[in-house]
Backbone as ProteinMPNN parsed JSONL, in Angstrom:
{"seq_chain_A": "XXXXXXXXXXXXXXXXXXXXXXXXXXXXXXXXXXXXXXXXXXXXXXXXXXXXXXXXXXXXXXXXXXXXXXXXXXXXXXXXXXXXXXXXXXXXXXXXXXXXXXXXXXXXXXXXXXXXXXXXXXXXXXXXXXXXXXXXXXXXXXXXXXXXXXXXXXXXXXXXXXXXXXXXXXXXXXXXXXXXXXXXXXXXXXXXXX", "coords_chain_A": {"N_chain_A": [[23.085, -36.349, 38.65], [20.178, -35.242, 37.006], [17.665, -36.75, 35.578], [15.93, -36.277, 32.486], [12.002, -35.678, 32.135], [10.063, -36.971, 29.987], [7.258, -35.795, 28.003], [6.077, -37.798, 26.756], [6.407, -40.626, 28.339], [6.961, -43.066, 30.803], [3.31, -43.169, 32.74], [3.867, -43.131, 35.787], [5.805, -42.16, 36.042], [5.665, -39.775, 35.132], [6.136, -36.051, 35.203], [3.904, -33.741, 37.486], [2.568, -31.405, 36.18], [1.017, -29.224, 36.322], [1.357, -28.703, 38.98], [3.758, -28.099, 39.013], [4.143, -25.735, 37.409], [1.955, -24.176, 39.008], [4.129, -23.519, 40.833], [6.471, -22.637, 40.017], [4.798, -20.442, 39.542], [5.313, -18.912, 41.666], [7.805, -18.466, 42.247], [9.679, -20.574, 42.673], [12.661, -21.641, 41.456], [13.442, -24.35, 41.464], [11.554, -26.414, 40.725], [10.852, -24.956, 37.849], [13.026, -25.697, 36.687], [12.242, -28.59, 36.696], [9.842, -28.396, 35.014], [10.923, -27.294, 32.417], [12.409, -29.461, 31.692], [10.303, -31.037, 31.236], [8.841, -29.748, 29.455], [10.429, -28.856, 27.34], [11.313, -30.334, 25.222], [8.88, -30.813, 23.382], [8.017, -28.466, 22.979], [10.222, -27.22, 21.588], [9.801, -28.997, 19.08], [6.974, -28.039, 18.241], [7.329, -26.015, 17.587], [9.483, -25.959, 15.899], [8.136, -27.622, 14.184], [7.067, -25.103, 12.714], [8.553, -22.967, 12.36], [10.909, -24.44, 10.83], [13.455, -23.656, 10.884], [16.27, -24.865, 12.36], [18.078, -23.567, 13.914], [16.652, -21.134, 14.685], [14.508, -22.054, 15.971], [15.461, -23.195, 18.028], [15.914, -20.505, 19.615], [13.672, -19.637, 19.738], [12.24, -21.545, 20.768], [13.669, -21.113, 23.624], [12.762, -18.377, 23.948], [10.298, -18.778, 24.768], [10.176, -20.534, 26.576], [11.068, -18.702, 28.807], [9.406, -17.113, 28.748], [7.222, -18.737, 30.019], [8.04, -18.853, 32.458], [7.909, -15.744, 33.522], [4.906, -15.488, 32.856], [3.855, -17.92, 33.968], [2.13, -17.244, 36.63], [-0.102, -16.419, 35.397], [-1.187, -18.461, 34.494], [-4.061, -20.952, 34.195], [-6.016, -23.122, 35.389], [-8.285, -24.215, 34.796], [-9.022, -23.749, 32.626], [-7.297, -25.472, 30.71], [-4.932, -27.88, 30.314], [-1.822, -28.12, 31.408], [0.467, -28.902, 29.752], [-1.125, -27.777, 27.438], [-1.398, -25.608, 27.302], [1.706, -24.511, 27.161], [2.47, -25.532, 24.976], [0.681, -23.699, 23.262], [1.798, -21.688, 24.06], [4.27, -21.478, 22.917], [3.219, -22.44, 19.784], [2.08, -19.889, 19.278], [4.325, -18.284, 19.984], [5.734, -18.692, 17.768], [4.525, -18.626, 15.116], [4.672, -15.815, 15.327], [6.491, -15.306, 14.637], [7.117, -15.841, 12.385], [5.205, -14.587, 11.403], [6.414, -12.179, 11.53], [8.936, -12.417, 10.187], [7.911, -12.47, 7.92], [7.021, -9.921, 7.368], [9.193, -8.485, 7.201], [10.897, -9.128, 5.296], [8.533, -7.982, 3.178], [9.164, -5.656, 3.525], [11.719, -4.773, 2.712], [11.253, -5.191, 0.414], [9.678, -3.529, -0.652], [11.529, -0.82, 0.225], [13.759, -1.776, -1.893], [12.589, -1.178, -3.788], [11.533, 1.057, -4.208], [13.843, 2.218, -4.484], [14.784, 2.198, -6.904], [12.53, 3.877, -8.451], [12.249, 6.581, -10.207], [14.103, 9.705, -10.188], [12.506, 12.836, -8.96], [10.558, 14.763, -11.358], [11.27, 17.432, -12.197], [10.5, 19.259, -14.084], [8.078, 17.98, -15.475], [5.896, 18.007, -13.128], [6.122, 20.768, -13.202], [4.812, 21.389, -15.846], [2.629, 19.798, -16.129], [1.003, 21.022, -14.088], [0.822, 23.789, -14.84], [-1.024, 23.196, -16.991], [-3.517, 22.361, -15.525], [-3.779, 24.859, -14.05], [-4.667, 26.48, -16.445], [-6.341, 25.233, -17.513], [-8.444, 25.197, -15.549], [-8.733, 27.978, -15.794], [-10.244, 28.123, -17.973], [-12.006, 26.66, -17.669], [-13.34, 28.515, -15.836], [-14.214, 30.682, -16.405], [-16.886, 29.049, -18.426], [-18.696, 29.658, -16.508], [-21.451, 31.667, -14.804], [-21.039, 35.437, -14.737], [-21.752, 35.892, -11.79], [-21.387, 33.51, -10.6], [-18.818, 32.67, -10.956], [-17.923, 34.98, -9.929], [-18.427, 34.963, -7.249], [-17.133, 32.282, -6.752], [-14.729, 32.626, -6.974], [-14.01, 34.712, -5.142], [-14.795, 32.654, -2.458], [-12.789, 30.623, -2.41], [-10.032, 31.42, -3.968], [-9.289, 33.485, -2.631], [-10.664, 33.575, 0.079], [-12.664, 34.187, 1.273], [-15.641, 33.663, 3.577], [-18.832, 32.517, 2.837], [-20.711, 34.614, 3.967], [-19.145, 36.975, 3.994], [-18.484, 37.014, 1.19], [-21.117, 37.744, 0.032], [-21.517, 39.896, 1.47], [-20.009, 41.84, 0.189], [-20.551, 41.207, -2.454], [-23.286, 42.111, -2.37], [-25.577, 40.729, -2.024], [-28.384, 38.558, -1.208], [-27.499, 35.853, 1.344], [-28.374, 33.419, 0.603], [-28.32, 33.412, -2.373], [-26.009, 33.566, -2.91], [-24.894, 31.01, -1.785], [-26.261, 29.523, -3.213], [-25.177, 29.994, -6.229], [-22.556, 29.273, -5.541], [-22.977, 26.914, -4.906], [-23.822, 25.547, -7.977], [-21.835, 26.795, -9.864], [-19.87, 25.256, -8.319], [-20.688, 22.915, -9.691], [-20.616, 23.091, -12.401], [-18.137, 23.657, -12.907], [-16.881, 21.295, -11.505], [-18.366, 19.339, -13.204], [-17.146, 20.572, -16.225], [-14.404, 19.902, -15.766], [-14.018, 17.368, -15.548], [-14.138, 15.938, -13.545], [-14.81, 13.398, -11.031], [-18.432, 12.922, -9.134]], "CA_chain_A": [[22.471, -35.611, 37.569], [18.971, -35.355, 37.161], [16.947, -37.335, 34.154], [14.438, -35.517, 32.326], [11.208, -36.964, 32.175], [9.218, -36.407, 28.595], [5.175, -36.211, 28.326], [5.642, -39.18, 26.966], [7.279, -41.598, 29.363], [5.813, -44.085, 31.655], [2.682, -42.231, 33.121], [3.925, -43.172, 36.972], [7.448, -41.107, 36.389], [5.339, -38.241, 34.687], [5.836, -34.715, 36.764], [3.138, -33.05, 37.926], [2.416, -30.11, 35.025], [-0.13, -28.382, 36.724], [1.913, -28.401, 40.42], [5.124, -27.666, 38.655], [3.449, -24.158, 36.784], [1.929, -23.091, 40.352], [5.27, -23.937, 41.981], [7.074, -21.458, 39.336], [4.326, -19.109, 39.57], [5.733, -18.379, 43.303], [9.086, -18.602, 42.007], [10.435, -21.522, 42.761], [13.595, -22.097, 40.4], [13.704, -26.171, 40.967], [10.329, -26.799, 39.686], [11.36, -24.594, 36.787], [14.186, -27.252, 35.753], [11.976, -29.704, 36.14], [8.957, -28.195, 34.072], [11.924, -27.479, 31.548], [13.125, -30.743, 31.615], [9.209, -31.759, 30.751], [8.567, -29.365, 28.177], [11.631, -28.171, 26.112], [11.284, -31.367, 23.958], [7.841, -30.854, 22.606], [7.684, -26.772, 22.776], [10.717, -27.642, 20.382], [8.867, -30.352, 18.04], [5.85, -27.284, 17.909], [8.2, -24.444, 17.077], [10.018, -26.496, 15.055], [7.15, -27.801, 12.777], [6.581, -23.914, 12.228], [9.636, -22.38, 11.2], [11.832, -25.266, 10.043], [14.733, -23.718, 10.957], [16.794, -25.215, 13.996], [18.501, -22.301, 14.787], [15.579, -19.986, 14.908], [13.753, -23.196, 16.545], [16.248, -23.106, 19.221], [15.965, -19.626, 20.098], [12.247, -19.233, 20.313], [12.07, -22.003, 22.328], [14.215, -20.459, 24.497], [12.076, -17.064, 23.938], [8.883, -19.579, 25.355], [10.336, -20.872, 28.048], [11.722, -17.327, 29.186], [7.808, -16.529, 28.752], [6.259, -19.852, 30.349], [8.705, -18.435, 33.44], [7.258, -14.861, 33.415], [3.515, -15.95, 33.167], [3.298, -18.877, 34.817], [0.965, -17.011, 37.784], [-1.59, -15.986, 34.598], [-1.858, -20.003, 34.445], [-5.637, -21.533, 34.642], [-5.822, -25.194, 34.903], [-9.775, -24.804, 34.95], [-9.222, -22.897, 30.967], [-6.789, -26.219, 29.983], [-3.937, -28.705, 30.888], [-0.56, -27.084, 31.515], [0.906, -28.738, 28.449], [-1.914, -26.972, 25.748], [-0.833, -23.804, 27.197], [2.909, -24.053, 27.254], [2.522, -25.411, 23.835], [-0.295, -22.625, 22.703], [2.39, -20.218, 23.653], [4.817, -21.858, 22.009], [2.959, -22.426, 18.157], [2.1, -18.568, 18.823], [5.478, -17.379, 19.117], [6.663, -19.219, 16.337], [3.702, -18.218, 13.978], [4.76, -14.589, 15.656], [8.11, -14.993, 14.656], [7.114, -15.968, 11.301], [4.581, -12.969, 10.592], [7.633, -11.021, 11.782], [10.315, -12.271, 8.867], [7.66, -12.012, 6.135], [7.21, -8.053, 7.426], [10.624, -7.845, 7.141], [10.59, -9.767, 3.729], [7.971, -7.498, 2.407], [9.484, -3.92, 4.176], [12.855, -5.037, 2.618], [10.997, -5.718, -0.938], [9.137, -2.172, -1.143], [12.542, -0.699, -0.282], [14.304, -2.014, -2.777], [11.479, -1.232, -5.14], [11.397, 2.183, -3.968], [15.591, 2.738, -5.052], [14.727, 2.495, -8.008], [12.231, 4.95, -8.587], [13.219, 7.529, -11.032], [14.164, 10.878, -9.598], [11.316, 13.547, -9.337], [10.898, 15.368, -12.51], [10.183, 18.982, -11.288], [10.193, 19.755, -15.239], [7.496, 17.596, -15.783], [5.244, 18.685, -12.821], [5.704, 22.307, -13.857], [4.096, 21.06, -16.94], [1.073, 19.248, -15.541], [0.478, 22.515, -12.838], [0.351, 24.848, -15.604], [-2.154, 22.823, -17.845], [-4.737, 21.901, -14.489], [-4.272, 25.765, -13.845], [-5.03, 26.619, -17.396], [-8.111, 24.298, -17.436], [-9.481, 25.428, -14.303], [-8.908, 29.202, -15.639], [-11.025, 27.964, -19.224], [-13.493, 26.242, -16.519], [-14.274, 29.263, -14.736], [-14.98, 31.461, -18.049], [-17.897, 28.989, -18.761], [-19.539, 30.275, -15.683], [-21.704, 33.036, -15.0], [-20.019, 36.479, -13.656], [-22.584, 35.796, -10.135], [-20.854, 32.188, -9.794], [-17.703, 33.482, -10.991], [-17.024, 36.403, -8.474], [-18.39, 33.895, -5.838], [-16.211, 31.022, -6.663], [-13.167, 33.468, -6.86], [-14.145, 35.317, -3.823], [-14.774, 31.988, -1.832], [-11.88, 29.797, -2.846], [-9.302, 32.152, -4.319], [-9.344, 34.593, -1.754], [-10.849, 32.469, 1.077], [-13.799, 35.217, 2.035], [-16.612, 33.423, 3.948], [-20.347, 32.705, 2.212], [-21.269, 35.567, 4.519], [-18.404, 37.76, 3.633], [-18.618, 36.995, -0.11], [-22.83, 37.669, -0.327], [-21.593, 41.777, 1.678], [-18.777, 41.982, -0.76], [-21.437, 41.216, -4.173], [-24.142, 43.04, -2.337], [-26.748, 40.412, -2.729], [-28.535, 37.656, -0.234], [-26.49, 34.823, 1.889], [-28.647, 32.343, -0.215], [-28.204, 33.565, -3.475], [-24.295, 32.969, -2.97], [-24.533, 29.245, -1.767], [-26.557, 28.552, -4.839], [-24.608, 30.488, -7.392], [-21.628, 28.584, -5.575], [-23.087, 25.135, -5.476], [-24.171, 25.494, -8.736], [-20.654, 26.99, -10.247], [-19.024, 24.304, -8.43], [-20.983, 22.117, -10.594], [-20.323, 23.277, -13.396], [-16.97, 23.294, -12.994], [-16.556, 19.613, -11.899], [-18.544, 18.831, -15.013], [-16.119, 20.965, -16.88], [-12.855, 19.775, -15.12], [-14.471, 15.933, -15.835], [-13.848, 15.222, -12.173], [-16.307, 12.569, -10.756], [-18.649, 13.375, -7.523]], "C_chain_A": [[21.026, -36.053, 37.436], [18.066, -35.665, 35.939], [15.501, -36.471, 34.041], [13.35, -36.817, 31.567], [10.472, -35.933, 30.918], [8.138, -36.832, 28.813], [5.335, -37.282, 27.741], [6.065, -40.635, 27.135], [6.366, -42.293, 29.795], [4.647, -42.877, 32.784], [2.842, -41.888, 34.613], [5.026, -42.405, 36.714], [6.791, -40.001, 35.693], [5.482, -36.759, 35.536], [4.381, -34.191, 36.597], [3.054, -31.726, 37.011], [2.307, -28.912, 35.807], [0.856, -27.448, 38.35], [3.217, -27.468, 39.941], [4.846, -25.761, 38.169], [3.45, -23.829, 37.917], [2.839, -22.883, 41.001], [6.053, -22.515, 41.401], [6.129, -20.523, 39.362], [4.59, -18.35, 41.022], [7.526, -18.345, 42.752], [10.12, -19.411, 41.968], [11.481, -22.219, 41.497], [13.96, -23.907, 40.318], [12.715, -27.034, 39.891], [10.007, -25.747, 38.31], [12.229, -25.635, 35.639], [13.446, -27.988, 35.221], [10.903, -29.358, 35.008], [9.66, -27.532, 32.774], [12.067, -28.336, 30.634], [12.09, -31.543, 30.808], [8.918, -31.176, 29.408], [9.324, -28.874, 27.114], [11.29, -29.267, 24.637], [9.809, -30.77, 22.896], [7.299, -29.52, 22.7], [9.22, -26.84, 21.672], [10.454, -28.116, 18.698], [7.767, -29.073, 17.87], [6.808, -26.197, 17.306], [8.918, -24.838, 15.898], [9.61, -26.616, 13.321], [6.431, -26.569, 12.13], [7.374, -23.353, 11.251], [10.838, -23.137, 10.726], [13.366, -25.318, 10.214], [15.387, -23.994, 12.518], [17.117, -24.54, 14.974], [17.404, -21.249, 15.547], [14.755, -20.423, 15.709], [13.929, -22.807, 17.783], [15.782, -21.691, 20.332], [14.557, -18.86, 20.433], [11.771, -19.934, 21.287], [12.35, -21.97, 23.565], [13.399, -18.811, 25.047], [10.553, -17.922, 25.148], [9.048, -19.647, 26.513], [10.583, -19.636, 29.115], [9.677, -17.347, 30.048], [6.998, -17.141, 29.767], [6.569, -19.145, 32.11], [7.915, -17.056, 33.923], [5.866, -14.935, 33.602], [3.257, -16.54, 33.704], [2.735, -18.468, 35.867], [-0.642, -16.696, 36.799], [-2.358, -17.666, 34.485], [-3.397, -20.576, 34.716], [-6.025, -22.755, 34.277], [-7.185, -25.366, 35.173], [-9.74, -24.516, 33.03], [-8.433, -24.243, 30.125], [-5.761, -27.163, 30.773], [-2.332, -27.339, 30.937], [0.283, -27.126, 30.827], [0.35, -27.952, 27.658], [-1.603, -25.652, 26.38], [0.518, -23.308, 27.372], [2.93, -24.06, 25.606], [1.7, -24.801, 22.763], [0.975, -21.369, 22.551], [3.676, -20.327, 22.591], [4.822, -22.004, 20.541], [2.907, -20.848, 18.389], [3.319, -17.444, 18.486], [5.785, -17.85, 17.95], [5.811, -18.297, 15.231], [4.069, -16.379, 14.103], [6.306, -14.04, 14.653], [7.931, -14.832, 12.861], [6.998, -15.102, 10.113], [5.74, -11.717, 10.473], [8.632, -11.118, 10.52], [9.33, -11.861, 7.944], [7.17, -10.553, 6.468], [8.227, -8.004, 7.15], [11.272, -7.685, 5.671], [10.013, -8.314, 2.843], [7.995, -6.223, 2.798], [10.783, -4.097, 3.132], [12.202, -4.708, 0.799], [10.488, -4.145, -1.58], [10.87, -1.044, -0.632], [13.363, -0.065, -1.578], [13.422, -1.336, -4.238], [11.288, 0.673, -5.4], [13.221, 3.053, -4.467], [15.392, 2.791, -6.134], [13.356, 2.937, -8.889], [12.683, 5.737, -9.342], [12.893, 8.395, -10.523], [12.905, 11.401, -9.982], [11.594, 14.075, -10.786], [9.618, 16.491, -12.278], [9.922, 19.755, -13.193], [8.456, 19.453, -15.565], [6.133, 17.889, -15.326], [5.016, 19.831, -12.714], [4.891, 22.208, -14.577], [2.639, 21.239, -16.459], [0.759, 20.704, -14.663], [-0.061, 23.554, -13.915], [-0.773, 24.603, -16.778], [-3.13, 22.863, -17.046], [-4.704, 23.475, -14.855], [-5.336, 26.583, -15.311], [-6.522, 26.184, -17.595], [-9.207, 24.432, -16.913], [-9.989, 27.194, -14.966], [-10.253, 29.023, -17.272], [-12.302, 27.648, -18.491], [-14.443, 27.398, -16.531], [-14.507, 30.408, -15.653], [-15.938, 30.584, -18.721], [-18.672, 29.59, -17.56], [-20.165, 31.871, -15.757], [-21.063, 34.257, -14.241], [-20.8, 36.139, -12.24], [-21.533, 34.454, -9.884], [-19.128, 32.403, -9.757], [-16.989, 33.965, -10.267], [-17.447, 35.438, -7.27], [-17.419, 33.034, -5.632], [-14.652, 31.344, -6.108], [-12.793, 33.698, -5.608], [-13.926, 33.915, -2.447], [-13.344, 31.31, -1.632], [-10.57, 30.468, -3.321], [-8.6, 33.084, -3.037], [-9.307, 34.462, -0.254], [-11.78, 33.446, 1.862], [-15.234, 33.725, 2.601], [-18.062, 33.449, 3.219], [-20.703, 34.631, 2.993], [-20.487, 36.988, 3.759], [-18.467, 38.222, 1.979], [-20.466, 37.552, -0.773], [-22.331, 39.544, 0.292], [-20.72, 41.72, 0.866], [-19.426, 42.33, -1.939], [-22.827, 41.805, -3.597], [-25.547, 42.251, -2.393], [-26.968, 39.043, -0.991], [-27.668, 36.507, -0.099], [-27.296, 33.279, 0.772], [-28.421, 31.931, -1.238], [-26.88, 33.12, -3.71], [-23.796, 31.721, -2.674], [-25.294, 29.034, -2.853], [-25.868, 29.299, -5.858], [-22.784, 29.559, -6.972], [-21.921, 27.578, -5.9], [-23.0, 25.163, -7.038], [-23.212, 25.632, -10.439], [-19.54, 25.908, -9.84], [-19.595, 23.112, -9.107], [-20.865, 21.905, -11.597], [-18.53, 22.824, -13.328], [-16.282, 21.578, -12.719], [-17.041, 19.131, -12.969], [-17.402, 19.411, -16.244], [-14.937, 20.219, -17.082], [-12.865, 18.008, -15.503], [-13.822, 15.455, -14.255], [-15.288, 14.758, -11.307], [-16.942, 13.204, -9.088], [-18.325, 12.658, -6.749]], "O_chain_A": [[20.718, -37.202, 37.755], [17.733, -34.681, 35.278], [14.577, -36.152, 34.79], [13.479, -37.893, 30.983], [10.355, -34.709, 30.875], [7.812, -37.81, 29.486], [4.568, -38.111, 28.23], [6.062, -41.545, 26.306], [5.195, -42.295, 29.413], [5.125, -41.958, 33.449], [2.334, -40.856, 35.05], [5.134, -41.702, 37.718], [7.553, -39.035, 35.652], [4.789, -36.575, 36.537], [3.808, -34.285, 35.512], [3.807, -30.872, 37.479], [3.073, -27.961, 35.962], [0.965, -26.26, 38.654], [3.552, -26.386, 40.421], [5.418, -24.803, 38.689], [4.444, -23.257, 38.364], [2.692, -22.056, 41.901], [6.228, -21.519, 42.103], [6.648, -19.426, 39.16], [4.043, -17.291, 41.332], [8.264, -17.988, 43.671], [11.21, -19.195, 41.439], [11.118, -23.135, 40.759], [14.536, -24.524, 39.422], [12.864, -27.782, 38.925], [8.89, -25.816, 37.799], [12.125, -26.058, 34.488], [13.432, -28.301, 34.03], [11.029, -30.035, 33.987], [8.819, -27.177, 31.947], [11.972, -28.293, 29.408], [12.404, -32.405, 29.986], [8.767, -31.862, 28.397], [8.817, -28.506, 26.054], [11.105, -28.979, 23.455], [9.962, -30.374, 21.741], [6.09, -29.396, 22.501], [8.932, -26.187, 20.669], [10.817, -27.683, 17.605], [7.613, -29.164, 16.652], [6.488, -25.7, 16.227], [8.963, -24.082, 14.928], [10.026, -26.264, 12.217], [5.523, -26.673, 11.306], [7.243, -23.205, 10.036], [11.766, -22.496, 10.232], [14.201, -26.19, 9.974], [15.042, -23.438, 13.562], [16.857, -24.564, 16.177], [17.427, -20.767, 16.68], [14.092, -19.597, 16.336], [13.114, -22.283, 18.542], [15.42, -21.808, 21.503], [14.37, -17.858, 21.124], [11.162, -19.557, 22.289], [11.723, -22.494, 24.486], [13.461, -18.289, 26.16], [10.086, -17.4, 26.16], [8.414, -19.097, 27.414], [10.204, -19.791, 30.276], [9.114, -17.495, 31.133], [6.181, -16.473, 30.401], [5.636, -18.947, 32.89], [7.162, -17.297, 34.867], [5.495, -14.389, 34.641], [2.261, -16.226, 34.355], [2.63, -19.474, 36.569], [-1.802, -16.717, 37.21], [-3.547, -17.979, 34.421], [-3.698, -20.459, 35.904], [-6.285, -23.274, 33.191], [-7.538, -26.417, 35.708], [-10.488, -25.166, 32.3], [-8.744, -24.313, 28.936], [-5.864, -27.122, 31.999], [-2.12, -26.181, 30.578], [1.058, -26.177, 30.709], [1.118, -27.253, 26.996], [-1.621, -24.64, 25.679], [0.757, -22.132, 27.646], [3.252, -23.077, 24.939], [1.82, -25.142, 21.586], [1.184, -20.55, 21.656], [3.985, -19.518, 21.716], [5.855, -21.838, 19.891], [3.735, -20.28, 17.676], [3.488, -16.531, 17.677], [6.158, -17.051, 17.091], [6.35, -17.395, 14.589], [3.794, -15.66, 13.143], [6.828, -13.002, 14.246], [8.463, -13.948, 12.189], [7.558, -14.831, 9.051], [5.88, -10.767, 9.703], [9.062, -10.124, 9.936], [9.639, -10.983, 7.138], [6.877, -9.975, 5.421], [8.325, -6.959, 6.508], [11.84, -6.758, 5.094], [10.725, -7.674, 2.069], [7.017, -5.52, 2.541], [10.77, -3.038, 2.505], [12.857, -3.955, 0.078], [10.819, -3.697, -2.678], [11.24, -0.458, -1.649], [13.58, 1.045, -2.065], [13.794, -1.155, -5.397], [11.011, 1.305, -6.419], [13.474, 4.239, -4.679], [15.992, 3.749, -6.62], [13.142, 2.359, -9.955], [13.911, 5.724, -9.256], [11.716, 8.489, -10.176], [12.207, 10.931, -10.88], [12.672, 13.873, -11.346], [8.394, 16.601, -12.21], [9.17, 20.715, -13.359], [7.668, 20.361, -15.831], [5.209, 18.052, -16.123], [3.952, 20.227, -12.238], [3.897, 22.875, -14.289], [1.849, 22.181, -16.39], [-0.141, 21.333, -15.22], [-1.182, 24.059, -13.859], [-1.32, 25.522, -17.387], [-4.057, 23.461, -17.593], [-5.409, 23.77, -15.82], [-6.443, 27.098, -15.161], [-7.549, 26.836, -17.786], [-10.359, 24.141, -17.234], [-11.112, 27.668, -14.789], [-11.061, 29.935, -17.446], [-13.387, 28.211, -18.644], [-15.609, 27.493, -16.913], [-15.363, 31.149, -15.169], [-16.158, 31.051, -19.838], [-19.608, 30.223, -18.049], [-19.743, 32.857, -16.361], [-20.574, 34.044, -13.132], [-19.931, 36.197, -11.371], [-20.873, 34.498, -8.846], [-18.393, 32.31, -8.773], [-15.839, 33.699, -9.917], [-16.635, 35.246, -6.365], [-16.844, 32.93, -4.548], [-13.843, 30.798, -5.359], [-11.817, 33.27, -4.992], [-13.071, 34.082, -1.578], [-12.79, 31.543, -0.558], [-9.683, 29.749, -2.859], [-7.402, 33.162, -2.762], [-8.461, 34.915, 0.518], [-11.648, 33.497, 3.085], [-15.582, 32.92, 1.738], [-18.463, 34.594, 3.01], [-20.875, 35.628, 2.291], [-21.098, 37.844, 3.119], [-18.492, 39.381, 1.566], [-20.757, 37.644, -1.966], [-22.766, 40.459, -0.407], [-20.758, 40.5, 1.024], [-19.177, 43.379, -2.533], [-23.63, 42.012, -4.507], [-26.566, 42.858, -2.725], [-26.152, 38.771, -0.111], [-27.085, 36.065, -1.089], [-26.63, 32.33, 0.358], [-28.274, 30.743, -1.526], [-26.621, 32.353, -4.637], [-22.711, 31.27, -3.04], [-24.844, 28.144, -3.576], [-26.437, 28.838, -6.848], [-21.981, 29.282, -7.863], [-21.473, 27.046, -6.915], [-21.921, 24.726, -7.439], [-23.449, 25.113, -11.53], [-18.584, 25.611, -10.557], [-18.83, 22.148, -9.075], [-20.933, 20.76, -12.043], [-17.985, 21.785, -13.7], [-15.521, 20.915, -13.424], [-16.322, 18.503, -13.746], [-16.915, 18.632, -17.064], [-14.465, 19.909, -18.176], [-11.797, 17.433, -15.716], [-13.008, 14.538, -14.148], [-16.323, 15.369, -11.037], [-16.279, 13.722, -8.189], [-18.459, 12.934, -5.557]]}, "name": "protein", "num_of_chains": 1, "seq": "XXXXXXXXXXXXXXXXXXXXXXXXXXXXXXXXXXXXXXXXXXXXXXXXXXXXXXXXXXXXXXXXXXXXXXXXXXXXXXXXXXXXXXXXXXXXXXXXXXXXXXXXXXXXXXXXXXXXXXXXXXXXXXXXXXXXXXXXXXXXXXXXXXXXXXXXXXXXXXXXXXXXXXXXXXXXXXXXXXXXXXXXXXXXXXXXXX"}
């Protein structure tokens, strides 16, 4: 049976990090074990000191190593050592894992928050619909009949500046300023901000 050696053992029985990564980045399943064998402990101890829980510990470090397996050809031992990037990927899943429960946390919370909601109340927005319309129809009786038949014509109807100026018989200019000028009024009316 084969003793695993921890980063921090005697520095003459240490494995080879760096050799062990390139070895698995060709595939080699022995120098897998052993770069296993080197880092499970302390991609543990990092995952660990994240999410607290053993179980969840367990199974990301298992998610890492999966990963360390998979990547190990992206490896660059000029960018770091071959520990700070087993155990880079390692704090990131965890912190990944983490962001992940409190989404879940705070999807779970709106939810809940959302059940109890009180049904629509189609009484109520009948109400409100027929006061705005009301308001808008008091609006558009302070205006003058020119902004008036424009506003109507434009918006009501859905005729074109162009269409609405041959319709009232009068220039394409005269009908963007009798609109602007009606829709001004009316947001001042309606008390709706610009």
């Amino acid at each position: 049976m084969k003793e695993a050696v921890y980063i921090g053992s005697d520095p003459s029985r240490r494995p080879d990090l760096e050799a062990l990564v390139r070895s698995v980045a060709c595939g080699d399943e022995q120098a897998f074990a052993g770069l296993y064998d080197a880092v499970a402990g302390p991609v543990l101890g990092v995952v660990r000191a994240v999410l607290r829980d053993l179980a969840q510990s367990e199974e990301v470090t298992q998610d890492v190593l999966i990963e360390v397996w998979r990547t190990a050809p992206r490896f660059e031992a000029a960018r770091g050592s071959a520990i700070n990037w087993v155990l880079t990927l390692a704090h990131r899943r965890a912190v990944d894992r983490v962001r992940s429960a409190e989404a879940t946390a705070a999807r779970d919370h709106r939810a809940a928050l959302l059940d109890r909601l009180p049904e629509y109340d189609e009484v109520t927005e009948q109400v409100e619909i027929r006061l705005e319309r009301e308001q808008v129809r008091r609006c558009l009786r302070t205006l003058t009949e020119l902004q008036r038949q424009s506003v109507t014509l434009a918006y009501y109807r859905g005729l074109t500046y162009r269409e609405v100026a041959a319709r009232l018989s009068v220039p394409l200019g005269t009908v963007k300023t009798r609109l602007r000028d009606g829709l001004i009024r009316l947001r001042d009316c309606l008390g709706v901000s610009a």
